[in-house]
Structure formats: structure tokens, C-alpha cells
C-alpha positions, -999 to +999 in steps of 0.1 A: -316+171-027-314+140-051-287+113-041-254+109-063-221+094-069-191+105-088-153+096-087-127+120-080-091+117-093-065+136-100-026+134-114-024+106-135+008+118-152+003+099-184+036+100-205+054+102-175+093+094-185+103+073-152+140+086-163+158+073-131+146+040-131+155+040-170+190+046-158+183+016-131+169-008-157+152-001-185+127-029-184+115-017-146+110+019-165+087+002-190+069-021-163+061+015-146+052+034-174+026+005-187+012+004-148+006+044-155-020+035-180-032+005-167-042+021-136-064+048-158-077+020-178-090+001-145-102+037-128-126+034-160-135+003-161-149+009-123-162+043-126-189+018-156-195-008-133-205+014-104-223+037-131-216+062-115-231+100-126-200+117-132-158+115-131-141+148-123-104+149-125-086+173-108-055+184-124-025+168-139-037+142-168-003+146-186+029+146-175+040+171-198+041+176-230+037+147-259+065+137-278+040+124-306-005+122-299-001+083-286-003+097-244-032+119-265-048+088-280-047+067-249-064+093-228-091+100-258-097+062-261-107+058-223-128+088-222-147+073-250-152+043-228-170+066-205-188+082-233-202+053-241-219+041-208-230+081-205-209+093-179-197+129-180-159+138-168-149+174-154-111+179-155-088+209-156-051+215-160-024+217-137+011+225-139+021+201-161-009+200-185-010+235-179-017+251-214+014+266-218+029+229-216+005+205-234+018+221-272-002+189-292-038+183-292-063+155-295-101+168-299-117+145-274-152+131-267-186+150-263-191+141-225-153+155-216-157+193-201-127+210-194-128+246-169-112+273-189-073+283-176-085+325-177-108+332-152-130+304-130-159+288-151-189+271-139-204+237-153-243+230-142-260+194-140-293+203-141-318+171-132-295+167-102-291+205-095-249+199-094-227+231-098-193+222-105-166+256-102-132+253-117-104+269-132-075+254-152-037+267-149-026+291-178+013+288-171+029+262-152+035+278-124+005+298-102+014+316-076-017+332-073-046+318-049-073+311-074-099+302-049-108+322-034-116+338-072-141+310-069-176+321-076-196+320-047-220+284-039-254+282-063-283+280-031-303+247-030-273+229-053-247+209-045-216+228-051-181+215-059-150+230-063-123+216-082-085+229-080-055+218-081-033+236-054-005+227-027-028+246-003-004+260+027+024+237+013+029+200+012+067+185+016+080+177-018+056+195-038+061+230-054+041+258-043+010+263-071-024+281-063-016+284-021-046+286-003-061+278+028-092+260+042-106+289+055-106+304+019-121+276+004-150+276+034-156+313+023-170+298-011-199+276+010-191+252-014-200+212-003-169+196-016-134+201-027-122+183-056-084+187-051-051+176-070-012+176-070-005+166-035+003+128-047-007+114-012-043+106+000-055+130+021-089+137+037-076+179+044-113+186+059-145+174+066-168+211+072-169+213+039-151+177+026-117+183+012-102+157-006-065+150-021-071+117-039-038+110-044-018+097-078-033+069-097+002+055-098+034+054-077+059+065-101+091+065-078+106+054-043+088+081-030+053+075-037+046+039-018+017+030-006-016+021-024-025+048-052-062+053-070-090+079-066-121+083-048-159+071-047-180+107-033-213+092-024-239+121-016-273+113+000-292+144+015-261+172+009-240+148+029-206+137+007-188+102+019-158+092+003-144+053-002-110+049-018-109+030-053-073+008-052-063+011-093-025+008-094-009-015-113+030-014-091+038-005-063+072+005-045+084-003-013+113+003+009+131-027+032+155-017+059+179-040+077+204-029+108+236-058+107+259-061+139+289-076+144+281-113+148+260-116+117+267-138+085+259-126+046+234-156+051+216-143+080+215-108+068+195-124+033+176-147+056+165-110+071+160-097+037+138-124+028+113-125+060+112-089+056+099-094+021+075-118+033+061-097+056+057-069+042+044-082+003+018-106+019-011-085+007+000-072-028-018-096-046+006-101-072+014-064-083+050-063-092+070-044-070+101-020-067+118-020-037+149+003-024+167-019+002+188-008+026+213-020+049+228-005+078+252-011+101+287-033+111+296-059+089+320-088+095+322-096+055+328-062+048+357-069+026+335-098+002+312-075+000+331-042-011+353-066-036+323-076-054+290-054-047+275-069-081+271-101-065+255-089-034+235-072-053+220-105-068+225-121-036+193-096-022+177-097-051+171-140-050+166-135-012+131-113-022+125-131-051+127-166-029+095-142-011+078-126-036+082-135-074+076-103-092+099-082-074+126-059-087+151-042-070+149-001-075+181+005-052+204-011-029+219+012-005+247+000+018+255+022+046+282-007+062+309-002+081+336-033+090+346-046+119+379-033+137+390-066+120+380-062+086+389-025+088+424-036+087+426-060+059+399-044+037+415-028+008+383-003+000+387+006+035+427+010+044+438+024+010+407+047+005+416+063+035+454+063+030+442+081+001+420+100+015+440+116+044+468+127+021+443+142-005+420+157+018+383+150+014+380+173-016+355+155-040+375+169-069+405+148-061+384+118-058+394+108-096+429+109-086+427+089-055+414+061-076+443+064-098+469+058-070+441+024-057+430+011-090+468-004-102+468-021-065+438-043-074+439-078-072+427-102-099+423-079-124+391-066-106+401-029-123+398-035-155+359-039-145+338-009-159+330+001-120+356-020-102+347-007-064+307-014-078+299+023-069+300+060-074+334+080-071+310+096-045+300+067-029+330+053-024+343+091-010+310+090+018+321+050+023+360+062+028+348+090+057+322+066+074+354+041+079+372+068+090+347+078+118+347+040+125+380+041+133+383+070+151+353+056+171+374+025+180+399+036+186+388+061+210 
């Protein structure tokens, strides 16, 4: 059997919207939504300098469907980058490219074969006796175990199935084309070409089974390093080396404050944190959720004016790493005994609180009885506590337990 090499990829999720970091900041949303297509636009470039045979993608190209042919465009102008060099690309839809979705079309380049959504089709690369089996999603959602619909392996080729399916279930992603390993063994197929779980993921080796992964991190809860795959096959034998391609990354920084600590040595924590952990980005701009937990002596400065803290955190990473943007910051504080007792979010939240009950509904009027007591004319600020009505409710019963706590 000849020797090969072919990159496997799957979800890019072009067109993707990034709506909650657009409500975060718009600009982040746009830096995110350009490293979408930069990290296609790289996966290219490398799959031409590798030269390698083929490019199958496993699911997922589109987010959904296109507001006007530019996602179209951009996906038709890279695949003519590989149709130049003479490299062939294998893709099917997913659940959201399935054909029910994607409404607009783009007639793409010669070398780009797509597997049919009705029944399982069967592409054949003769000179290197290569049997690709696939089968596309009709509807967006497939409940139905396509693989084991798979035909069964060509003898004396190199089989590969391609599928996007959660398999037995993956956290966080919806339940399409279940299936086991021990179905997809039953197809004596050599490898597995798999997409939608957005997590790299080497599921078997007896036959290979590969999740590639997203191309991209598109939210807090995709970190890590995203790209695809390098298969190597020598003598029916597949090897796989990950291919790095994204563009951004996000990240999450956690810091526990006690009792004695300072706002400087908190953001002295912050920054060494940053430091450590942004060493070996290479200069990919970031996102990062930071989160701070814990007892806090400056309680009070901080709940008076959580804009400025926010900045605060923001120079502290920034003083680490230059092209870093903060996604979220969460701050799960509670004050001192001490500051308990003079902090105004604190004392008159939960004056509030215990004659309203803790009834989120009557969170509006709470705020109407504590917003005239203000000082400085800090209510006339469009979010004068600098967070939700919610927030502030979860802040009022975590002071409360504090309290108790101490008081105990």
C-alpha cells in the first residue's frame, strides 16, 4: 500500500456572529471573527507547503446560514488556492451547514467533493487505492446513527470514514448522529475523519479516530490551541501531528484574595499570572475571563466604582502581555466584617433585601429605595452599582452568608 498524507479538519464555523463578545466590545467581536478566517487561510497555506494529497473536512464549514455570498466567497477563494497546487478536499455538512440551513450558494472549485446528505456516498482515489465513505446532514438535527449505514471497507484500500457525530455524547455539544466505536469498528474502515466535538481528541487508535478540533476558539469556552490534523500513512499505518492555525486565543485567570491583601497586590497577582501563563502565545491576541475570589478589605472602593477596577485589571495584563483584552471580569468578593459594616452595596442591599425577600422580581424596586441614597451623584450613572440587577441580588445574598458566617 502506497504511502500518503492528508489534513483532517473540521468546524470552521465561518460567519460565525461572536454575539456575546459584540455585546462585550464590539472591536474584540471583529478581532475574533477576522481570526475565524485567518485560521482557514493559514490551514491552506500549510496543507501547499506540505503538498499534501488531499484535505478532508469533516463537518461544519459554515456557521449557518449567509446573510449575503461574502462567508461563500471567502471559502470559494481558499479552495481555489488548493485547486491550484492540485490538492483535492472531501467535506460534508453538519448541523449547521446542514442543507436545510445553508439557503445561498456559491458553485465552488473542480477539486471540492462534497458526500451527498441522502444516503452515504463513496469517493475513490484511484493511483493511491483511497476510499473515502461519507454522508452529509439533511436537517440540522440527526438523531439517527448514520454509521453504521456506512458501506462496508473496499479490501486492499485504505478506507476512511468521514462523519460528523457527538458519538456517545460530549459535554456541551448537542446530540447529532450518536454512535459508538464499536459501530464504527464494524465498518473495518482504517481511519475516522470526525467533527463537531470542538476539542482535540484522539477517541481510538484500533482503527484511528480523530476529533480535530475547531480551527478557532470562538468563546471563553474553547481555550486552548485550535487547528486540524497531519494523517501520515505509510504501510496502512495512519499517524497524526496537530497543525496550530488559530489566530486568538482565550484564556481564563483566577485569583483567591484574603483578608490582608491590597488592590495593589491583588493586580501585582493579576499581572504574574498573565505572565505566566501568555509566555508561549507568540503574540496572538488574547481574551481572557478573570476572576477573583474571595475576602476583600477594599470591598467598598471597589463596589463604588467597578468601572475603574475594571481598567485597573485590564493595565495589570496589559503591563504582561500587550495584546490582551479582557472578555469578562467576574468578582465573586466578599468584605471584611469591617467593610461589611460601612459598605453601602453591602448594608443597604441587604436592608433591602431582607424586607423584600429575595424575589428577583422585586430587585427593580429594591434599587429604587438605594439609588436616591447615593453619594456623589454616582446614580445618575447609566449602571451606578457597575452590574446586573442580578448580580448585585447574588452579591446581596453572598454578604448575607458572610455575615451570618461571622457572626456565628
Amino acid at each position: 500500500m502506497t504511502s500518503f498524507r492528508f489534513i483532517h479538519a473540521a468546524d470552521l464555523h465561518l460567519g460565525s456572529p461572536f454575539r456575546g463578545l459584540s455585546v462585550k466590545d464590539e472591536q474584540l467581536a471583529a478581532l475574533f471573527s477576522r481570526a475565524t478566517r485567518q485560521a482557514l487561510t493559514l490551514l491552506v497555506s500549510r496543507a501547499v507547503e506540505l503538498a499534501v494529497d488531499f484535505v478532508v473536512i469533516a463537518g461544519d464549514v459554515y456557521d449557518g446560514d449567509w446573510k449575503d455570498n461574502k462567508v461563500g466567497l471567502f471559502f470559494n477563494r481558499e479552495m481555489g488556492r488548493l485547486q491550484r497546487a492540485g490538492i483535492p478536499v472531501y467535506l460534508l455538512r453538519g448541523n449547521h451547514d446542514a442543507a436545510s440551513v445553508i439557503t445561498k450558494t456559491i458553485t465552488l472549485p473542480d477539486n471540492v467533493h462534497e458526500f451527498t446528505t441522502s444516503k452515504p456516498a463513496t469517493f475513490l482515489i484511484e493511483e493511491k487505492k483511497i476510499a473515502l465513505h461519507g454522508q452529509g446532514f439533511s436537517d440540522r438535527a440527526a438523531y439517527e446513527n448514520l454509521a453504521i449505514g456506512y458501506p462496508s471497507a473496499i479490501a486492499g484500500w485504505f478506507n476512511i470514514g468521514v462523519l460528523h457525530t457527538s458519538m456517545t455524547g460530549r459535554e456541551g455539544h448537542e446530540a447529532y448522529a450518536p454512535c459508538s466505536i464499536d459501530d464504527m469498528r464494524s465498518r473495518a474502515y482504517d481511519y475516522w475523519a470526525l467533527g463537531h466535538v470542538h476539542e482535540f481528541e484522539i477517541v481510538a487508535s484500533d482503527p484511528m479516530a480523530v476529533f480535530p478540533g475547531n480551527l478557532q476558539g470562538r468563546s471563553i469556552r474553547e481555550q486552548g490551541a485550535k487547528g486540524a490534523v497531519l494523517v501520515t500513512v505509510d504501510d496502512g499505518i495512519a499517524t497524526v501531528d496537530r497543525l496550530i492555525v488559530d489566530s486568538a486565543r482565550f484564556i481564563s485567570i483566577g485569583i483567591e484574595v484574603s483578608e490582608g491583601d491590597l488592590d495593589v497586590d491583588v493586580l501585582k497577582r493579576i499581572e504574574e499570572e498573565a505572565t505566566r501563563m501568555l509566555a508561549e502565545f507568540d503574540g496572538k491576541p488574547v481574551a481572557a475571563r478573570i476572576r477573583i475570589c474571595g475576602t476583600c478589605a477594599f470591598y467598598d472602593d471597589l463596589a463604588r466604582d467597578r468601572a475603574q477596577w475594571h481598567d485597573e485589571v485590564l493595565a495589570a495584563c496589559q503591563r504582561a502581555y500587550s495584546d490582551i483584552w479582557i472578555e469578562k471580569l467576574e468578582l465573586r468578593l466578599s468584605p471584611t466584617l469591617a467593610a461589611a459594616e460601612n459598605s453601602f452595596a453591602g448594608v443597604e442591599l441587604l436592608k433591602a433585601l431582607e424586607a423584600h425577600g429575595d424575589d428577583a422580581i422585586h430587585v427593580d424596586e429594591i434599587l429604587m429605595e438605594i439609588l436616591p441614597k447615593m453619594p456623589g451623584g454616582l446614580a445618575a450613572n447609566d449602571s451606578p452599582l457597575g452590574a446586573t440587577n442580578l448580580e448585585l441580588l447574588k452579591e446581596a445574598r453572598e454578604l448575607l452568608l458572610a455575615r451570618m458566617a461571622v457572626a456565628g
